[in-house]
C-alpha positions as CSV (number, residue, x, y, z in Angstrom):
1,X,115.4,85.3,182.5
2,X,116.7,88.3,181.1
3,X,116.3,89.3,176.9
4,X,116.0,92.0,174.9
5,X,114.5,92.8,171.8
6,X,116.6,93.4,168.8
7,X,116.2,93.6,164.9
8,X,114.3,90.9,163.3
9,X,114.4,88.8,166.6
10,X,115.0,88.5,170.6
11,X,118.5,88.4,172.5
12,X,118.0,86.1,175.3
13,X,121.3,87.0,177.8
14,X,123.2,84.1,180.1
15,X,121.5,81.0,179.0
16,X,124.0,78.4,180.2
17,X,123.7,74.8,179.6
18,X,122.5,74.9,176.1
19,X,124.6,73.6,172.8
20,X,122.7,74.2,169.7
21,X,124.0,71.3,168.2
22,X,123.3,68.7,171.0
23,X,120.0,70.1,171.5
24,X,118.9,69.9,168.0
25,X,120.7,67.4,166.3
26,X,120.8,64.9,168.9
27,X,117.5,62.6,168.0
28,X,115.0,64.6,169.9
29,X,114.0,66.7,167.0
30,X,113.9,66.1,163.2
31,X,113.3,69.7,161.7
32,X,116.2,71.6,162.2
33,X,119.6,72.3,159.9
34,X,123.0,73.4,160.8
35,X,123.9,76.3,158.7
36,X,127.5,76.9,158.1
37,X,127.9,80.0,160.6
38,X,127.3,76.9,163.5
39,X,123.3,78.4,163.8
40,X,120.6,76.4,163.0
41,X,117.2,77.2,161.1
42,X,114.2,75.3,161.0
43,X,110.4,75.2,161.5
44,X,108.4,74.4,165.0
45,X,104.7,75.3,166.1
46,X,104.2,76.6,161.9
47,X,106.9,79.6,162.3
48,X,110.2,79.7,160.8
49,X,113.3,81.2,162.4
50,X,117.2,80.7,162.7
51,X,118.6,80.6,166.5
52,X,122.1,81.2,167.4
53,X,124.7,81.6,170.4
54,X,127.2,84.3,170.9
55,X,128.7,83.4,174.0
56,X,125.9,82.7,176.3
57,X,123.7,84.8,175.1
58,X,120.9,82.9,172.5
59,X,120.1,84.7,169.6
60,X,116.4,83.6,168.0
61,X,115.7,85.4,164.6
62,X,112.4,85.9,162.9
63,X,110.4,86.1,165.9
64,X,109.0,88.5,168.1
65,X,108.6,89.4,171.9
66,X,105.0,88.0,171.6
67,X,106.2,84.2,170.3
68,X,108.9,84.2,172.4
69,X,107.0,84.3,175.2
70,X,104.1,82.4,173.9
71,X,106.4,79.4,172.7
72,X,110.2,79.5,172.2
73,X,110.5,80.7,176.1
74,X,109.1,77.1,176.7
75,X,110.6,75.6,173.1
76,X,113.8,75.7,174.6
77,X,113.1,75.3,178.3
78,X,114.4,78.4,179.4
79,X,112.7,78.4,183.0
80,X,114.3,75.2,183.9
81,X,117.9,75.4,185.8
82,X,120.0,72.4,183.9
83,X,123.1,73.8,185.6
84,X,121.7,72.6,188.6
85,X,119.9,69.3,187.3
86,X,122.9,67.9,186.1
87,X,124.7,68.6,189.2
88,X,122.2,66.5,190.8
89,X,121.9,63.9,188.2
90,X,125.4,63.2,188.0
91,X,125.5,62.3,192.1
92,X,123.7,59.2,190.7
93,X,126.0,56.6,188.7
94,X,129.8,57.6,188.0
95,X,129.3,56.7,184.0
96,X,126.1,59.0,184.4
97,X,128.6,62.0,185.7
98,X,130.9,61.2,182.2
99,X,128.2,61.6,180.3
100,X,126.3,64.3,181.6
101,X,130.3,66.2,181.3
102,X,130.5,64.8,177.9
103,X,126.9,66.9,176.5
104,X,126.1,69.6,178.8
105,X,124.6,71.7,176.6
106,X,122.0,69.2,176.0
107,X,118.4,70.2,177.0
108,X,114.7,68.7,176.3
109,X,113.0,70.6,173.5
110,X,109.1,71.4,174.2
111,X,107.8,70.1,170.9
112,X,104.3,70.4,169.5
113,X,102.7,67.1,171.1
114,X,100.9,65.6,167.7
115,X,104.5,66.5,165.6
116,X,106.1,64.6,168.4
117,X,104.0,61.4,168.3
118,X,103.8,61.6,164.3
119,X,108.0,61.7,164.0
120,X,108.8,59.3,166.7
121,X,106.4,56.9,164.9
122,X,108.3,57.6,161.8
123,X,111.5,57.1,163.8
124,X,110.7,53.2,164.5
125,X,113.8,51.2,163.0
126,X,115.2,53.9,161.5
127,X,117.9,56.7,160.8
128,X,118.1,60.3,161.8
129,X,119.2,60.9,158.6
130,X,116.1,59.1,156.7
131,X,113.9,60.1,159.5
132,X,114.4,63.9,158.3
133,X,114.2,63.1,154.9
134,X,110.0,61.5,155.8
135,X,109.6,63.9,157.7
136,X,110.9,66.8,155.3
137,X,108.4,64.8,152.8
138,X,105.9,64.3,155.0
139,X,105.4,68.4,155.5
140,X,106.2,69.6,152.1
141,X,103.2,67.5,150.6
142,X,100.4,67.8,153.4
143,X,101.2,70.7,155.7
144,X,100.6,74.5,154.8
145,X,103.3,76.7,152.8
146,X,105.2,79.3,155.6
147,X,107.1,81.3,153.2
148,X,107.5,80.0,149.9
149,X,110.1,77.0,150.9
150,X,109.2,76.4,154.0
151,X,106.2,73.9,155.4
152,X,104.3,73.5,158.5
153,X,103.7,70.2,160.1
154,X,100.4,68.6,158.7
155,X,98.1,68.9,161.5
156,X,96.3,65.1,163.1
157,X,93.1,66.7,160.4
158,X,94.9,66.9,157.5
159,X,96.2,63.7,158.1
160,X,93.1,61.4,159.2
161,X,91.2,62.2,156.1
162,X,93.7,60.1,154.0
163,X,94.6,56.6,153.4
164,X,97.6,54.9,154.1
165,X,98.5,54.6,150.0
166,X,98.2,58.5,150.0
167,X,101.4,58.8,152.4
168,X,103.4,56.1,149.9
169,X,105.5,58.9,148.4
170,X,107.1,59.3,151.5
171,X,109.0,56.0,151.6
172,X,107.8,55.3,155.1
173,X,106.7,51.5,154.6
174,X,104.8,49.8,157.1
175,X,104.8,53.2,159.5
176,X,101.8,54.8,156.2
177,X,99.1,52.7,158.2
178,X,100.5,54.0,161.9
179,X,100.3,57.6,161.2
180,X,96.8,57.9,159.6
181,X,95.6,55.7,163.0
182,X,97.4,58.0,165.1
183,X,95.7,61.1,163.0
184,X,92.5,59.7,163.2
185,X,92.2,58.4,167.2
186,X,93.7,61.8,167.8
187,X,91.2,63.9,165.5
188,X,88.6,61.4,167.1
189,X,89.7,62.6,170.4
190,X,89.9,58.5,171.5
191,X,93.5,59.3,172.8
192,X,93.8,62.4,174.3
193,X,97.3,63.9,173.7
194,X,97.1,67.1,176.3
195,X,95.4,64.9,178.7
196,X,98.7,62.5,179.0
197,X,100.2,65.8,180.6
198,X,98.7,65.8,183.7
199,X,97.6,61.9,183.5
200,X,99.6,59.2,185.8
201,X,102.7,58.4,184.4
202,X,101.1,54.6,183.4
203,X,98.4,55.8,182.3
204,X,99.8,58.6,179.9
205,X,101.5,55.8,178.3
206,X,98.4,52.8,178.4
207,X,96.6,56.2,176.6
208,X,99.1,56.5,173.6
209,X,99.7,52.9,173.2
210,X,96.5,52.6,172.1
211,X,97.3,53.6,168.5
212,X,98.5,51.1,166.2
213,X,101.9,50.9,166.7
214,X,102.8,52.9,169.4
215,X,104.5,50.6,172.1
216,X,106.6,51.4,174.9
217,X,109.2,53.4,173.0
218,X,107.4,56.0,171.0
219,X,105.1,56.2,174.3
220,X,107.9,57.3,176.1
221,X,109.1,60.0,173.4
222,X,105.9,61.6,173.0
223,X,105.5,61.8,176.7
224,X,109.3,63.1,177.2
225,X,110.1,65.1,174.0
226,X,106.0,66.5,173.1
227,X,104.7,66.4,176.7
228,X,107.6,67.6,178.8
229,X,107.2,64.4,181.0
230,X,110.9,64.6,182.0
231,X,110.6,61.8,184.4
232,X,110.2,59.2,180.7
233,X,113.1,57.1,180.0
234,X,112.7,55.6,176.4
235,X,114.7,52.8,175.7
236,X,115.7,52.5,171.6
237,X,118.6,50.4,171.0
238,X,121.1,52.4,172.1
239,X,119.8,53.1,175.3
240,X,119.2,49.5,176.0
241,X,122.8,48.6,174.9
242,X,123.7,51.3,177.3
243,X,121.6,50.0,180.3
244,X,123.1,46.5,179.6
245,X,126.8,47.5,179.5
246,X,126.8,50.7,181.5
247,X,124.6,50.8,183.8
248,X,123.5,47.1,184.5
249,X,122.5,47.0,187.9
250,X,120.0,49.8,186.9
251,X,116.5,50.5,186.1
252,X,115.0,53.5,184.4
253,X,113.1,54.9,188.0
254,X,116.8,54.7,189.3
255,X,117.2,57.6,187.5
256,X,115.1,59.8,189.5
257,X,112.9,62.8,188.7
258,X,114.5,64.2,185.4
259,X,115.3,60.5,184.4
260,X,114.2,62.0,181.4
261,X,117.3,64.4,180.9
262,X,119.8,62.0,182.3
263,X,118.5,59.7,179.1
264,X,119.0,62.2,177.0
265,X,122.7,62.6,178.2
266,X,123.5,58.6,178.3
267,X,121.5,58.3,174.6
268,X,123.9,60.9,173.2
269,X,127.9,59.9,175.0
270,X,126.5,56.0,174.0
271,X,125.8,56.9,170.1
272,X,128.8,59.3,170.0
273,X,131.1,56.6,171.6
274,X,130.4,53.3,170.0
275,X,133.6,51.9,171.3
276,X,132.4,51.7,174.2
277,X,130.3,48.5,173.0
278,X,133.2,47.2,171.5
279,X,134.1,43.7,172.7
């Protein structure tokens, strides 16, 4: 990986495989804006910044060498070669080779494990568009002011010492008493989040299904999107439509290794083809 240091940021050169738009508007990650110049700003790991592309080269403003190789380098998955995982991936299923042509600039975002669990448990029969708008909430009124406008995410703590009521000016419903038992069994260390990186894959998930809540699904998320699990395979809605119609001689472990990345490419050509499930 080759990058450079320039004013107010880092220049990393020849990053191939990476949309901005796919990557952070595509339902992995709830924090982040387009801005009208096609870059996006938004906040991860408490920090600010604005990352865009010219070319291939990525572009990562208000950071510094330091960060970048402390977080964003792993953020963004930098290390990993999806040129060459979706090569293999698309070997697998013909519909998986359209769909992994239709995104290839999609790529698994190395979130903050506690954010991740928190806002896929928000994410339970719901929008990405209202999901933003709790979790926007959610941060302005319990996590700490960045700059002035910005807010960090409210850490498992900060959480656990309030009562579901407290979290009713967020408009999250029934998912107030799921994120104060998530803050608490996490502050009470009775389900180990950095443990489920290096736990079997079963028993990752047994571990985060024990908060209240939590099934399969969100499991799955956290593991994938907080925990860089890329062998997970959540299944929402659309991904089950899609295993039904698409791919229905299938199972998630068909998938193989980065299962987890070939979701994320089936999730995204389902959603942004709906005619597809047209009868």
């Amino acid at each position: 990986m080759n990058y450079e240091q320039i004013n107010n940021g880092i220049l990393v050169h020849n990053v191939s495989s990476l949309e901005l738009a796919q990557t952070l508007d595509c339902g992995q990650a709830f924090r982040w804006t387009e801005n009208e110049d096609k870059s996006f700003s938004g906040v991860a790991y408490g920090k600010f910044l604005t990352v865009a592309l010219q070319g291939e080269d990525l572009c990562i403003f208000g950071t510094d060498e330091a960060d970048f190789l402390k977080i964003w380098k792993n953020y963004f998955d930098l290390d990993l070669d999806y040129s060459a995982i979706r090569e293999e991936i698309r070997q697998i299923h013909p519909v998986l080779n359209e769909a992994a042509e239709f995104a290839p600039g999609i790529r698994i975002l190395q979130q903050e494990p506690w954010e991740a669990l928190c806002t896929f448990i928000i994410s339970q029969n719901n929008n990405i568009k209202r999901i933003k708008g709790i979790v926007e909430r959610l941060c302005e009124s319990f996590g700490e002011n960045i700059d002035g406008c910005q807010y960090s995410f409210p850490s498992a703590e900060r959480l656990a010492a309030l009562r579901p009521d407290d979290l009713a000016p967020l408009r999250a419903g029934f998912r107030n008493r799921y994120i104060i038992d998530a803050a608490q069994k996490v502050t009470a260390h009775e389900v180990e989040l950095e443990a489920c990186r290096t736990l079997p894959y079963a028993e990752a998930r047994r571990e985060l299904c024990k908060i209240t809540g939590v099934g399969t699904k969100v499991a799955d998320c956290t593991l994938l999107f907080g925990l860089h699990r890329i062998e997970a395979f959540p299944l929402d809605v659309w991904m089950k439509k899609a295993m039904s119609k698409l791919f229905p001689d299938m199972k998630p472990e068909d998938f193989g290794r980065y299962a987890g990345i070939a979701q994320q490419y089936i999730f995204h050509y389902s959603r942004m083809n709906p005619q597809l499930f047209e009868v």
